[in-house]
PDB file with one MODEL, atoms N, CA, C and O in Angstrom:
MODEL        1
ATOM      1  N   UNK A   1       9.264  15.320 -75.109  1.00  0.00           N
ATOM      2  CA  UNK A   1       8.532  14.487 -76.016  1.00  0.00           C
ATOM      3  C   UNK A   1       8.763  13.039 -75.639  1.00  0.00           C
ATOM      4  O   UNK A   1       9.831  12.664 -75.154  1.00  0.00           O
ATOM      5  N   UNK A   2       7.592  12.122 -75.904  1.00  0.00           N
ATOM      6  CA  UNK A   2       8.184  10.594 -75.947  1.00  0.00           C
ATOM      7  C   UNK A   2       7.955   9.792 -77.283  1.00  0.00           C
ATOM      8  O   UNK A   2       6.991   9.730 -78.046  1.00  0.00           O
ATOM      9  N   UNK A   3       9.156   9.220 -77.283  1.00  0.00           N
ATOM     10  CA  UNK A   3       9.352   8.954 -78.852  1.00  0.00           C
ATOM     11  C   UNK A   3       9.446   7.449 -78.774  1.00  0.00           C
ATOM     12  O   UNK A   3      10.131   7.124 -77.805  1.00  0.00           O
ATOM     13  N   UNK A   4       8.967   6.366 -79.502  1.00  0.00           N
ATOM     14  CA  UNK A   4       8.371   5.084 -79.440  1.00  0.00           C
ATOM     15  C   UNK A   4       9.283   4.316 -80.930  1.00  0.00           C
ATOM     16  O   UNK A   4       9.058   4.533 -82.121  1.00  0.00           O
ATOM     17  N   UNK A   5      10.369   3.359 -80.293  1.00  0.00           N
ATOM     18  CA  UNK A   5      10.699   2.868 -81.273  1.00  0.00           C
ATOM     19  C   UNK A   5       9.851   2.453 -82.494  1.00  0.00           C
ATOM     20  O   UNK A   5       8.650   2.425 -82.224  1.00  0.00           O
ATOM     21  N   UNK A   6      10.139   2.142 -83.698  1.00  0.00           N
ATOM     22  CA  UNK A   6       9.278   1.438 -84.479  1.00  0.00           C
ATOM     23  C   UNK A   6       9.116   0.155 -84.533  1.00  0.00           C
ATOM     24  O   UNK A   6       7.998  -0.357 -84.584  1.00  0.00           O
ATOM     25  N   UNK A   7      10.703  -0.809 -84.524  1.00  0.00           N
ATOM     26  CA  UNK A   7      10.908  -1.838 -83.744  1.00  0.00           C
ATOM     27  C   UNK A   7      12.202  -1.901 -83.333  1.00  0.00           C
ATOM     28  O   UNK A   7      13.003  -0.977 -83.468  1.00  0.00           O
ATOM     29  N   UNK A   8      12.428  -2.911 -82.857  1.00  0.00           N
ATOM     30  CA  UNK A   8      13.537  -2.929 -82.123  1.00  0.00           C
ATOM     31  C   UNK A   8      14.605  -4.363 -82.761  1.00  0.00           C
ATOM     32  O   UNK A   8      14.498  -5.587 -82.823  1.00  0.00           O
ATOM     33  N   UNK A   9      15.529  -3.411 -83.111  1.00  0.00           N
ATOM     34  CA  UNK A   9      16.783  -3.481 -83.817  1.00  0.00           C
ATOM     35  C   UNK A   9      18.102  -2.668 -83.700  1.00  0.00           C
ATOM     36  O   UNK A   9      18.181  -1.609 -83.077  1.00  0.00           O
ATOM     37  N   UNK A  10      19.103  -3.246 -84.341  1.00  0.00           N
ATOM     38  CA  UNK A  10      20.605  -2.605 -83.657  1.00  0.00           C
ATOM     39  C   UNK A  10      20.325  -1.697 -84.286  1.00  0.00           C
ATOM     40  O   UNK A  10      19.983  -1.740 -85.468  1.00  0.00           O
ATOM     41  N   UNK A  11      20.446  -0.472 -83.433  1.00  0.00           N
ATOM     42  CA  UNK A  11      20.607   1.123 -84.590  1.00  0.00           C
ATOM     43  C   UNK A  11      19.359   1.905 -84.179  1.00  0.00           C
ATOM     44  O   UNK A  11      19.136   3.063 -84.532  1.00  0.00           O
ATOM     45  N   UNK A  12      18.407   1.015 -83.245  1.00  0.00           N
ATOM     46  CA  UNK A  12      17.060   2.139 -83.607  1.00  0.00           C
ATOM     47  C   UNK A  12      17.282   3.113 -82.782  1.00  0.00           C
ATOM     48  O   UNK A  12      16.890   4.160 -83.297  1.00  0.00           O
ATOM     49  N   UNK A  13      17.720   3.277 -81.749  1.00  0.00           N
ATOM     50  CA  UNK A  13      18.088   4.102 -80.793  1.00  0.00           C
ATOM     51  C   UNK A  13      19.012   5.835 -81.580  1.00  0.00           C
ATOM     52  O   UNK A  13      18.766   7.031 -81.735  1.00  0.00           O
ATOM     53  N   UNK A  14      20.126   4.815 -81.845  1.00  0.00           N
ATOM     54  CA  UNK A  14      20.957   5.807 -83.165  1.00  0.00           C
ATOM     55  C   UNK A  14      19.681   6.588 -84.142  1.00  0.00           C
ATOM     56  O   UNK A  14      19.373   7.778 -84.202  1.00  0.00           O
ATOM     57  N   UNK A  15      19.324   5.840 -84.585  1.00  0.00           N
ATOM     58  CA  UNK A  15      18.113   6.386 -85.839  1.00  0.00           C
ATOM     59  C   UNK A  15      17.617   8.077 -84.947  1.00  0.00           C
ATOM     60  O   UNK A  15      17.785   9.264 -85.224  1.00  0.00           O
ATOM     61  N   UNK A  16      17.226   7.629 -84.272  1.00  0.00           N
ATOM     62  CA  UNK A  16      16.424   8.783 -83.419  1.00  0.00           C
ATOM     63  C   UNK A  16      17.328   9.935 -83.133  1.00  0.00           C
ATOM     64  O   UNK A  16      17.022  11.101 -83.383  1.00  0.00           O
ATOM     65  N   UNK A  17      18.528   9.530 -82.562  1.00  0.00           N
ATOM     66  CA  UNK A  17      19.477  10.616 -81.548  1.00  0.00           C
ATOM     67  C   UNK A  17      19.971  11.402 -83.359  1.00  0.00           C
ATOM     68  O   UNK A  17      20.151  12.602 -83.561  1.00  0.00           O
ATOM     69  N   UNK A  18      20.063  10.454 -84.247  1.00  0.00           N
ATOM     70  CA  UNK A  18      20.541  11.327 -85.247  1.00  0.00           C
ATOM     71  C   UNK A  18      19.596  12.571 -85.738  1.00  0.00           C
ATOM     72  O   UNK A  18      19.992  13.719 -85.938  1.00  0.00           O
ATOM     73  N   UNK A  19      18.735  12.260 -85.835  1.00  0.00           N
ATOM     74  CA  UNK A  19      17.443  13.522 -86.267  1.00  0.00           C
ATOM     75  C   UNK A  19      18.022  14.892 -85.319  1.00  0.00           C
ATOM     76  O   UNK A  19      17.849  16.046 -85.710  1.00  0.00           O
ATOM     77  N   UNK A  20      18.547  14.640 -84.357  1.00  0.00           N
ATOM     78  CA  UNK A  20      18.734  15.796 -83.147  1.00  0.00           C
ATOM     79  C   UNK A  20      20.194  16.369 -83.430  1.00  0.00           C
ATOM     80  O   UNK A  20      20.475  17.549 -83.639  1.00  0.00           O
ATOM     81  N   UNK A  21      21.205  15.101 -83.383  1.00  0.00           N
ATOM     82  CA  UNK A  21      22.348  15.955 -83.998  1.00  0.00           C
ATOM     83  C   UNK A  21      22.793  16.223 -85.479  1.00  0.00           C
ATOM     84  O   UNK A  21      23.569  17.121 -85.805  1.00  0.00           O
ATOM     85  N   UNK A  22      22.509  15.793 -85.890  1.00  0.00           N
ATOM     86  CA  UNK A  22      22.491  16.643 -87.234  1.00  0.00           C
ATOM     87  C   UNK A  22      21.692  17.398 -87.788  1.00  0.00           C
ATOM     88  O   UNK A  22      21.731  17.699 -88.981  1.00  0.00           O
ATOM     89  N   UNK A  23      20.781  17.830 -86.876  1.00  0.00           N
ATOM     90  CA  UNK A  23      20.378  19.450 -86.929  1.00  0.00           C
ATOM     91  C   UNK A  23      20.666  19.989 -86.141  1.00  0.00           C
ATOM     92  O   UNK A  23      20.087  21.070 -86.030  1.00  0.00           O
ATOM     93  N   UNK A  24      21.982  19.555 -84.808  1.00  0.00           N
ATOM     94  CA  UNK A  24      22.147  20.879 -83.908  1.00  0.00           C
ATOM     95  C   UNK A  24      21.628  20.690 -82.897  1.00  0.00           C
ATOM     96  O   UNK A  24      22.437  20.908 -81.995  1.00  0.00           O
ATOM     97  N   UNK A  25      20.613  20.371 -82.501  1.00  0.00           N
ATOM     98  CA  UNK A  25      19.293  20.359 -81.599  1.00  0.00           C
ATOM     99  C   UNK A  25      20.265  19.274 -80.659  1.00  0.00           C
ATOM    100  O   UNK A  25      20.524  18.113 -80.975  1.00  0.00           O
ATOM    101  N   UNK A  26      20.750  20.034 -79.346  1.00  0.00           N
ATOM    102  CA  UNK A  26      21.532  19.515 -78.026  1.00  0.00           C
ATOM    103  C   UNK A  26      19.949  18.994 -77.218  1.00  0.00           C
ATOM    104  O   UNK A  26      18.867  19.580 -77.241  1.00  0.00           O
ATOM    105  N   UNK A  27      20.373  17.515 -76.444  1.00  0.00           N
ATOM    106  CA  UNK A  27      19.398  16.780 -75.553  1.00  0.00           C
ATOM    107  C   UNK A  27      19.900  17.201 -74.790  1.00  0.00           C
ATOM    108  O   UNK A  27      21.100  17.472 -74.740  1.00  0.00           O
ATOM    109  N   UNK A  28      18.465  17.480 -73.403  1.00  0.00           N
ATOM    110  CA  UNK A  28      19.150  18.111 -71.669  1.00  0.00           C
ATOM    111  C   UNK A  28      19.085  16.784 -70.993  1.00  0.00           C
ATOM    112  O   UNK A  28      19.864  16.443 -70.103  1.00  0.00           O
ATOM    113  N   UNK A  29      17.837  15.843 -71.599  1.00  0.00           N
ATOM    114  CA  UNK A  29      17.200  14.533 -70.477  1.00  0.00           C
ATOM    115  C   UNK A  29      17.022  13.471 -71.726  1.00  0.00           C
ATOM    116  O   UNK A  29      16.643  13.857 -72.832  1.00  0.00           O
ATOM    117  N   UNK A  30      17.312  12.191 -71.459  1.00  0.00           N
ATOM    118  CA  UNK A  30      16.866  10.826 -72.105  1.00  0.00           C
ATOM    119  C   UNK A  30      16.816   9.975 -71.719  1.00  0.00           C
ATOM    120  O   UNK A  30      17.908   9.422 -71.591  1.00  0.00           O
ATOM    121  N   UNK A  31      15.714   9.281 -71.289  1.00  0.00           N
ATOM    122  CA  UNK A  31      15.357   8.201 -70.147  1.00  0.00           C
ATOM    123  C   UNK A  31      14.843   6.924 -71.159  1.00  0.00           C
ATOM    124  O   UNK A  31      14.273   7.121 -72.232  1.00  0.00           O
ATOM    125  N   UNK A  32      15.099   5.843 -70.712  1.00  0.00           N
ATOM    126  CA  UNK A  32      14.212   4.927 -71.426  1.00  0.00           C
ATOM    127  C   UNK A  32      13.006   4.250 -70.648  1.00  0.00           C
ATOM    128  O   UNK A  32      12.973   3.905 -69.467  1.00  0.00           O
ATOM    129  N   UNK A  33      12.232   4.172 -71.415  1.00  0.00           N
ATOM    130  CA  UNK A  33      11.222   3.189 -70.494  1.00  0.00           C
ATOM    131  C   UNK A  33      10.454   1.874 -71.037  1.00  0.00           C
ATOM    132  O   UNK A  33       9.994   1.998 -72.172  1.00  0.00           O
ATOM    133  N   UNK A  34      10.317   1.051 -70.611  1.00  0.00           N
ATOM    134  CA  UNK A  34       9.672   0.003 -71.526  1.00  0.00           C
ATOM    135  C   UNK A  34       8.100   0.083 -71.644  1.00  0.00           C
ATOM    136  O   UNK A  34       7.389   0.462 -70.712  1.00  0.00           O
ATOM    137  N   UNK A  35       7.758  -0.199 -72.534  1.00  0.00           N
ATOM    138  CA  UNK A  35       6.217   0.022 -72.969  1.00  0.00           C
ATOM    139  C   UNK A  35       5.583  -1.350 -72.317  1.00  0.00           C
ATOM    140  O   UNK A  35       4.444  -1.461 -72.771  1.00  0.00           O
ATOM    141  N   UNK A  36       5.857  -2.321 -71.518  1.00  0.00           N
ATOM    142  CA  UNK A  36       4.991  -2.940 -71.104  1.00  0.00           C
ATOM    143  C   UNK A  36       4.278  -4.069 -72.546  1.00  0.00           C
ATOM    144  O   UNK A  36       3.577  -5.077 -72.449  1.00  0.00           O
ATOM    145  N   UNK A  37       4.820  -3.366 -73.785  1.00  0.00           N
ATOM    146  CA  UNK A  37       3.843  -4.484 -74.528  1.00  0.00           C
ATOM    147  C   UNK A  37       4.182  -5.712 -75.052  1.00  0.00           C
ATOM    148  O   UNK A  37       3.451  -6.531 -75.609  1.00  0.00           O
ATOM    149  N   UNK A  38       5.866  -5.779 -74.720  1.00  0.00           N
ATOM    150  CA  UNK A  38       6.959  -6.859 -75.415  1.00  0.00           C
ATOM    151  C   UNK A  38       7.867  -6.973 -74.824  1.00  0.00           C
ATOM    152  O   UNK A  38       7.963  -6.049 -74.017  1.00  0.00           O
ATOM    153  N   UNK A  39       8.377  -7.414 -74.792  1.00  0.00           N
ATOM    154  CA  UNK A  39      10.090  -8.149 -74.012  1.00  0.00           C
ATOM    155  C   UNK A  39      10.723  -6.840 -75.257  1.00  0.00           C
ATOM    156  O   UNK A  39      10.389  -7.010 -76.429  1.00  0.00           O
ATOM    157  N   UNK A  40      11.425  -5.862 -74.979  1.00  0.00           N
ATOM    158  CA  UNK A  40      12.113  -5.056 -75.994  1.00  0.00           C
ATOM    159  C   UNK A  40      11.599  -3.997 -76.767  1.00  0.00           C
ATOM    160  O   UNK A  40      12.245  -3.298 -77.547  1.00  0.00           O
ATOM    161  N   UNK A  41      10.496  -3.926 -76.527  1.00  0.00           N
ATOM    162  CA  UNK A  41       9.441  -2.388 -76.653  1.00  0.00           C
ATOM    163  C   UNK A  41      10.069  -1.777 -75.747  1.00  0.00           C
ATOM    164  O   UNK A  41      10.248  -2.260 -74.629  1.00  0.00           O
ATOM    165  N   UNK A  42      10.516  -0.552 -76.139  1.00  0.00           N
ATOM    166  CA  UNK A  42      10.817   0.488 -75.148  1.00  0.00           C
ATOM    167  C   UNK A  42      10.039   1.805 -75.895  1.00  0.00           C
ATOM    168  O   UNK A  42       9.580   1.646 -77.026  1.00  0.00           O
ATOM    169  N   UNK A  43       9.943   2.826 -75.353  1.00  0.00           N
ATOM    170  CA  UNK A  43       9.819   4.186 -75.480  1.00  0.00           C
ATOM    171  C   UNK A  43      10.925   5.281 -74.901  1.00  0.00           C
ATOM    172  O   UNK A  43      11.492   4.801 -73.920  1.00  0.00           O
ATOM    173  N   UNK A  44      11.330   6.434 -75.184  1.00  0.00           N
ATOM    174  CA  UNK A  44      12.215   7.063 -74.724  1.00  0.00           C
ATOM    175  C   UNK A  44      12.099   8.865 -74.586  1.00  0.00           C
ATOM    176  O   UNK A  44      12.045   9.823 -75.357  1.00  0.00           O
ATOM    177  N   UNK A  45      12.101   8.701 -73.589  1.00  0.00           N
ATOM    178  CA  UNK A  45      11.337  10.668 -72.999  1.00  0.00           C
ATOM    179  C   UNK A  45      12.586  11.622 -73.312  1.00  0.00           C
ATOM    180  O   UNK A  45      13.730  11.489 -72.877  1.00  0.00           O
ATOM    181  N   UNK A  46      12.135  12.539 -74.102  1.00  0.00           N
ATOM    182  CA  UNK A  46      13.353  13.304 -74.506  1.00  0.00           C
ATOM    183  C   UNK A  46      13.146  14.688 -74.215  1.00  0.00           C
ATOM    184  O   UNK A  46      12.032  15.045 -74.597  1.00  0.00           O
ATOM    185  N   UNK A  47      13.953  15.784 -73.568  1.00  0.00           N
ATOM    186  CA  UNK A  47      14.197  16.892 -73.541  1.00  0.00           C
ATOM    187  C   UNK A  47      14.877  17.512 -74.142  1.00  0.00           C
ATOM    188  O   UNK A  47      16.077  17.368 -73.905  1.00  0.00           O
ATOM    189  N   UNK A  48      14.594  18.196 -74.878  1.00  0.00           N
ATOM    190  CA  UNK A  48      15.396  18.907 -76.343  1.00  0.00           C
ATOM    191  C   UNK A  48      15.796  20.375 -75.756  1.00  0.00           C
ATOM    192  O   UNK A  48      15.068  20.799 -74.857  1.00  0.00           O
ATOM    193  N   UNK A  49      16.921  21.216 -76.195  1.00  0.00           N
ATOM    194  CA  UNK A  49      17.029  22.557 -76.012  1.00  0.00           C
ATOM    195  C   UNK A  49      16.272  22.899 -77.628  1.00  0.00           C
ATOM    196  O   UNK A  49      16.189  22.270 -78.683  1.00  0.00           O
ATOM    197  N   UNK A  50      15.871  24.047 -77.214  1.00  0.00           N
ATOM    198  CA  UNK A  50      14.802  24.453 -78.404  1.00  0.00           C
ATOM    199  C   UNK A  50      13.302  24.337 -78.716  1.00  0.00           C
ATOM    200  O   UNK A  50      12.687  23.291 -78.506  1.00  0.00           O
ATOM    201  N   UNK A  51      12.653  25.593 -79.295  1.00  0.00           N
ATOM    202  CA  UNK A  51      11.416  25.732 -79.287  1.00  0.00           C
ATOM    203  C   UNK A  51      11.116  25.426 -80.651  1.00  0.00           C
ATOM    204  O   UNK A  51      11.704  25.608 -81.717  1.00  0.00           O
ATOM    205  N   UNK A  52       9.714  24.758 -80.209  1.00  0.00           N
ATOM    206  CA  UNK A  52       8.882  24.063 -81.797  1.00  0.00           C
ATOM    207  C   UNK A  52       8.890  24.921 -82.755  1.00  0.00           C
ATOM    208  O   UNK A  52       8.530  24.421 -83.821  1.00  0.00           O
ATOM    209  N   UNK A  53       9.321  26.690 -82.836  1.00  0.00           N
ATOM    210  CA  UNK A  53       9.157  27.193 -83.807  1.00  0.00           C
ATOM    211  C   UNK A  53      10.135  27.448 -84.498  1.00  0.00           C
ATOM    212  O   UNK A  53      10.003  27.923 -85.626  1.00  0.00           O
ATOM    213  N   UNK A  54      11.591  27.121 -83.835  1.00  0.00           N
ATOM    214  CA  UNK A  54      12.752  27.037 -84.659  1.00  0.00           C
ATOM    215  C   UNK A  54      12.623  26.226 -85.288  1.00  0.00           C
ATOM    216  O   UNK A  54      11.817  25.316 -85.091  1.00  0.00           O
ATOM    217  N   UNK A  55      13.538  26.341 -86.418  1.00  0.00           N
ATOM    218  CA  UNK A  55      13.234  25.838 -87.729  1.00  0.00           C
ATOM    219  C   UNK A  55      14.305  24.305 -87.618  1.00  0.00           C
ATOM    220  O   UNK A  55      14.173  23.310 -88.332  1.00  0.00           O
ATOM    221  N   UNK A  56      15.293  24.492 -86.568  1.00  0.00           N
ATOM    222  CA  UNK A  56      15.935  22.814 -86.546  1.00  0.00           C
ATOM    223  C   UNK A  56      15.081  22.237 -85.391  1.00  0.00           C
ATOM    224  O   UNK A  56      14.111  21.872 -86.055  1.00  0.00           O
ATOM    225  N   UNK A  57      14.892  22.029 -84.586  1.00  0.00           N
ATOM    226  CA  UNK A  57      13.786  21.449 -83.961  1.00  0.00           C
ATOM    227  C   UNK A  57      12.744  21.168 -84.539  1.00  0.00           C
ATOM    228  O   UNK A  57      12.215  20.070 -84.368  1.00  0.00           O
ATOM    229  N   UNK A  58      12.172  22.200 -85.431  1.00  0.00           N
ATOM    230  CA  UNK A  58      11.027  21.839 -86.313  1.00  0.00           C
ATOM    231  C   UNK A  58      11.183  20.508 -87.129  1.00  0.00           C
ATOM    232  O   UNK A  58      10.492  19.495 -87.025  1.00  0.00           O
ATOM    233  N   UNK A  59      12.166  20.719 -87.900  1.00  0.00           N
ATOM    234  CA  UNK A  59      12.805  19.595 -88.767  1.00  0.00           C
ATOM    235  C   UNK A  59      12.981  18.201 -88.128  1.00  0.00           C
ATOM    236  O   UNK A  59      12.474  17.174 -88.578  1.00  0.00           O
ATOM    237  N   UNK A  60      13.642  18.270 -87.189  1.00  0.00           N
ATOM    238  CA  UNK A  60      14.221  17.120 -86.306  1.00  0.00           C
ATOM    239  C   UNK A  60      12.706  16.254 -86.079  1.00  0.00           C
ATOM    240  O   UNK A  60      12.464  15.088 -86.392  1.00  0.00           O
ATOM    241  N   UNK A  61      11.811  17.256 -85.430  1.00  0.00           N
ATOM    242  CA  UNK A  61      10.289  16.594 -85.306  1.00  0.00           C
ATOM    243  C   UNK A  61       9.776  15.698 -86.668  1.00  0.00           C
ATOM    244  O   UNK A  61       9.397  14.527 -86.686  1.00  0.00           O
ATOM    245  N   UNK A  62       9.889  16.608 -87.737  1.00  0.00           N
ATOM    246  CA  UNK A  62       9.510  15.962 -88.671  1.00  0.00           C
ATOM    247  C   UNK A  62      10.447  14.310 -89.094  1.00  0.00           C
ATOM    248  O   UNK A  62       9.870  13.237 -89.272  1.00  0.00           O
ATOM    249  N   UNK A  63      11.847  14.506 -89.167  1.00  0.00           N
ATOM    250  CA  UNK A  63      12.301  13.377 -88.867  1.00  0.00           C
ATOM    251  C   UNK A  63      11.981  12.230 -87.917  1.00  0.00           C
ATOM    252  O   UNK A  63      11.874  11.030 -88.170  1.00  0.00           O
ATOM    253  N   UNK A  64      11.866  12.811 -86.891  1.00  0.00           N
ATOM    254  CA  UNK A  64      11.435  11.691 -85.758  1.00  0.00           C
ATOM    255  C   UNK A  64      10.131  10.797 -86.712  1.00  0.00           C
ATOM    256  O   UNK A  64      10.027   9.637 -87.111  1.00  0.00           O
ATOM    257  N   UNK A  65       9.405  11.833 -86.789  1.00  0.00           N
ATOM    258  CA  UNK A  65       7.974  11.107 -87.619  1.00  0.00           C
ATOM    259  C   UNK A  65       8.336  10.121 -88.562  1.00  0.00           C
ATOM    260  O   UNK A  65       7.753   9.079 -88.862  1.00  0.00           O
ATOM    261  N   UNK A  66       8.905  10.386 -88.790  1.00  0.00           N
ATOM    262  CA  UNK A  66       9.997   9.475 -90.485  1.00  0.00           C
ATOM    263  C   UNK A  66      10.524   7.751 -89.809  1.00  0.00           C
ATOM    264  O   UNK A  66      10.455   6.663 -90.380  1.00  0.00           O
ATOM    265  N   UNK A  67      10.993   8.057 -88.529  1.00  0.00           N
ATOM    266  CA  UNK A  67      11.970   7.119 -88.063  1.00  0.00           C
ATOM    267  C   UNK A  67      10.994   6.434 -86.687  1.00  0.00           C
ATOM    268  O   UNK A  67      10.972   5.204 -86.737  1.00  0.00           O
ATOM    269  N   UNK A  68      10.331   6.940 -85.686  1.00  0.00           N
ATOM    270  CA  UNK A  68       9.746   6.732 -84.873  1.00  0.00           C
ATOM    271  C   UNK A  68       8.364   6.241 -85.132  1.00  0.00           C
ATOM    272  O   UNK A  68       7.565   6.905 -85.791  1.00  0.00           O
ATOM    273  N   UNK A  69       8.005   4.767 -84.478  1.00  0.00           N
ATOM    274  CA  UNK A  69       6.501   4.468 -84.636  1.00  0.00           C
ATOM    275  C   UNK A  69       5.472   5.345 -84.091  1.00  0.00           C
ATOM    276  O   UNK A  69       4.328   5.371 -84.545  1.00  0.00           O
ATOM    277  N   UNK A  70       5.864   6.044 -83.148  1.00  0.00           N
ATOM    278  CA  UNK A  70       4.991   7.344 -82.553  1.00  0.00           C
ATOM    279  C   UNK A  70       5.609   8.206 -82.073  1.00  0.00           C
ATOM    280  O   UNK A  70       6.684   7.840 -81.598  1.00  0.00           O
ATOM    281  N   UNK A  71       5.293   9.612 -81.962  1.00  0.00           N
ATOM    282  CA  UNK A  71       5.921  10.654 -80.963  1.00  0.00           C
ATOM    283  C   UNK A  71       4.700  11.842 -80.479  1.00  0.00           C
ATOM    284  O   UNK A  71       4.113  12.757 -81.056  1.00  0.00           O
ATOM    285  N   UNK A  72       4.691  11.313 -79.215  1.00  0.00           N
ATOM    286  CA  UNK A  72       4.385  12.634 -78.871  1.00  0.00           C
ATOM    287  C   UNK A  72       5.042  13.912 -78.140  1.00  0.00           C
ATOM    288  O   UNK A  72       6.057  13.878 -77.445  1.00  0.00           O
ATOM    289  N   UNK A  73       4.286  15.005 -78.424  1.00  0.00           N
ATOM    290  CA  UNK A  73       5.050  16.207 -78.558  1.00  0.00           C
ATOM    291  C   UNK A  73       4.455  16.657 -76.999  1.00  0.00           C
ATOM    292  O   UNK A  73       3.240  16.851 -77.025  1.00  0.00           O
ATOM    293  N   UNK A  74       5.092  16.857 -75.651  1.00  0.00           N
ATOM    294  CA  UNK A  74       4.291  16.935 -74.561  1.00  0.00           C
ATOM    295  C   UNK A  74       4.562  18.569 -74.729  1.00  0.00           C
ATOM    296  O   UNK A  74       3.501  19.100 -74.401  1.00  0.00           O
ATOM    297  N   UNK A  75       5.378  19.437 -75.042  1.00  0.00           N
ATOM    298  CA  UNK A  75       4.927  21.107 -75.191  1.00  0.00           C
ATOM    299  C   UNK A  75       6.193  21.301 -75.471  1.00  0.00           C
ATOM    300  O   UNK A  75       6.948  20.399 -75.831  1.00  0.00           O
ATOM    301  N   UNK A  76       6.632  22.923 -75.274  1.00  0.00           N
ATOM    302  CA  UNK A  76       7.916  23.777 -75.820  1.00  0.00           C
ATOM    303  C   UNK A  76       7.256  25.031 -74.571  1.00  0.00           C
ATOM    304  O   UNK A  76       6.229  25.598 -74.197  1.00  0.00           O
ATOM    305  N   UNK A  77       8.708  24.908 -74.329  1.00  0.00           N
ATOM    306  CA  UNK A  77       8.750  25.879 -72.964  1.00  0.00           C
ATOM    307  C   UNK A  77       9.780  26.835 -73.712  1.00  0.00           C
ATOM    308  O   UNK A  77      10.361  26.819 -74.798  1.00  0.00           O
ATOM    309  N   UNK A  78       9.715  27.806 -72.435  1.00  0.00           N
ATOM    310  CA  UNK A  78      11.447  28.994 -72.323  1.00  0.00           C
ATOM    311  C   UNK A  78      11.762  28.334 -71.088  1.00  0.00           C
ATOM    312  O   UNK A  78      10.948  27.950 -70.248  1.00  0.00           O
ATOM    313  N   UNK A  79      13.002  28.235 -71.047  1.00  0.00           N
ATOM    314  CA  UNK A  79      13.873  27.954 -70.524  1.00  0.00           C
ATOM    315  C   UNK A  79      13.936  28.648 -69.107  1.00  0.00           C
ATOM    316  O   UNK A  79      13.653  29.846 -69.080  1.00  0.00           O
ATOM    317  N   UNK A  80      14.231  28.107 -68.089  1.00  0.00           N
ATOM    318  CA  UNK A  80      14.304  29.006 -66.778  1.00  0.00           C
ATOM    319  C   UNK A  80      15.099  30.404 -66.624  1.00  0.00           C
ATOM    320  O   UNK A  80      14.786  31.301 -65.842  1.00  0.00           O
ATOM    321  N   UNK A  81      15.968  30.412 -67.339  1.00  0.00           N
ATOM    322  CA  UNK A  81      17.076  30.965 -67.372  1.00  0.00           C
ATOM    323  C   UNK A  81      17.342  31.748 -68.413  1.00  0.00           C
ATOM    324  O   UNK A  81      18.418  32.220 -68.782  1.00  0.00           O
ATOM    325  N   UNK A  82      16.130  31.858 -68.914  1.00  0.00           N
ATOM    326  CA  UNK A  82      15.844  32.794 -70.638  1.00  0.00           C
ATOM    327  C   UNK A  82      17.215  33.234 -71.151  1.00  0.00           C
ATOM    328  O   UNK A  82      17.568  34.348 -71.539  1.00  0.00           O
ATOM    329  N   UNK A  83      17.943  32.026 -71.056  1.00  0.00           N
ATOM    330  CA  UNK A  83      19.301  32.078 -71.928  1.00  0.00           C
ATOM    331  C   UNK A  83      19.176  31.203 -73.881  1.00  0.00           C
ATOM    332  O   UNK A  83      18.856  30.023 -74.028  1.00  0.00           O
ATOM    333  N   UNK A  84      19.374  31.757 -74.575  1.00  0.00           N
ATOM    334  CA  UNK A  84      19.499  31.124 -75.934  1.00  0.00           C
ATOM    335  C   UNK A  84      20.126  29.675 -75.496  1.00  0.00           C
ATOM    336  O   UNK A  84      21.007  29.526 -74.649  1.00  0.00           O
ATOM    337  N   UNK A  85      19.395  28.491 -76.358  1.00  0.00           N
ATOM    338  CA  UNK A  85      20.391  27.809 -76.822  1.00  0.00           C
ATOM    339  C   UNK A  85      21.485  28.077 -77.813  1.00  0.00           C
ATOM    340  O   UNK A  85      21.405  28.620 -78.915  1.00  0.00           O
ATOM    341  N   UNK A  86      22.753  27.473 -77.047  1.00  0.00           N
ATOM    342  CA  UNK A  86      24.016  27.360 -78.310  1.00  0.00           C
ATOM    343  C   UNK A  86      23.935  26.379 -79.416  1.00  0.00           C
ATOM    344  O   UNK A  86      23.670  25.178 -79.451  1.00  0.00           O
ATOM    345  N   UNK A  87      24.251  27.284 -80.330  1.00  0.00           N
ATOM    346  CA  UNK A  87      24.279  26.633 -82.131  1.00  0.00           C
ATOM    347  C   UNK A  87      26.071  25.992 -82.330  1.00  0.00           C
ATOM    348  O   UNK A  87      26.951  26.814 -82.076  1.00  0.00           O
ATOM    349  N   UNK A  88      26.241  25.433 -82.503  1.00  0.00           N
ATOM    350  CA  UNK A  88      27.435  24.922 -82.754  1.00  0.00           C
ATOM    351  C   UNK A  88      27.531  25.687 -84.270  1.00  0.00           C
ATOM    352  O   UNK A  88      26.610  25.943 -85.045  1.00  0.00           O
ATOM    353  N   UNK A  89      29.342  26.022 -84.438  1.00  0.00           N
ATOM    354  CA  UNK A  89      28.511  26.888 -85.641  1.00  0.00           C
ATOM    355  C   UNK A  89      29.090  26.583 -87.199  1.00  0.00           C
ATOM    356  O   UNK A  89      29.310  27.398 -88.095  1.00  0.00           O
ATOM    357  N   UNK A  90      29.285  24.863 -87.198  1.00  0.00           N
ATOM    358  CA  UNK A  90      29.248  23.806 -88.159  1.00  0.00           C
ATOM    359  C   UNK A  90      27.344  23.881 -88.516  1.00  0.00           C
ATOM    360  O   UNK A  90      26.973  23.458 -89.611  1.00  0.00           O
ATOM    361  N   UNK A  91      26.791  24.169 -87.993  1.00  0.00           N
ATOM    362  CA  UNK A  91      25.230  23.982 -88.110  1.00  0.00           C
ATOM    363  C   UNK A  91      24.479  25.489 -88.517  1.00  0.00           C
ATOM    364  O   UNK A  91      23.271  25.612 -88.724  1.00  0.00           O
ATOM    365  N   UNK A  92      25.229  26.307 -88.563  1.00  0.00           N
ATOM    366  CA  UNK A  92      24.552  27.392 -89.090  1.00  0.00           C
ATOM    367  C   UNK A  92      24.742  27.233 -90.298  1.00  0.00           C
ATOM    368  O   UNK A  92      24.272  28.033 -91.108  1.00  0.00           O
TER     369      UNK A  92
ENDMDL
END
């Protein structure tokens, strides 16, 4: 997914990564990139373990929406390795 600050302030970065761990939902990739539209616009490409139909990923999305000026959702794969993600199991 790429997820688009709303603005840019101490914490917005935090704002985001929290939606993911406190539902559990482990990042594989997080890149930043600047949006070209401001000195401090960035956007940030995220690889999540987990499919859109689990129910913490689901959630986390909906958060992002809450906290993020935009997100898009580029898809939900299986994994190469059709291994489960691990649940930490404070989160069950």
């Amino acid at each position: 997914m790429v997820l688009f600050m709303r603005d840019n302030h101490p914490g917005a970065l935090l704002e985001i990564l929290e939606q993911f761990a406190s539902r559990g939902v482990n990042l594989c990739r997080i890149e930043s990139r600047p949006t070209k539209r401001s000195l401090g616009d960035y956007c940030f490409s995220v690889d999540a373990e987990g499919h859109i139909d689990d129910a913490r990923l689901a959630e986390a999305m909906m958060g992002l929406h809450r906290v993020c000026g935009d997100v898009v959702f580029l898809g939900s794969y299986p994994r190469a390795d059709l291994t489960e993600p691990t649940i930490p199991a404070w989160h069950l």
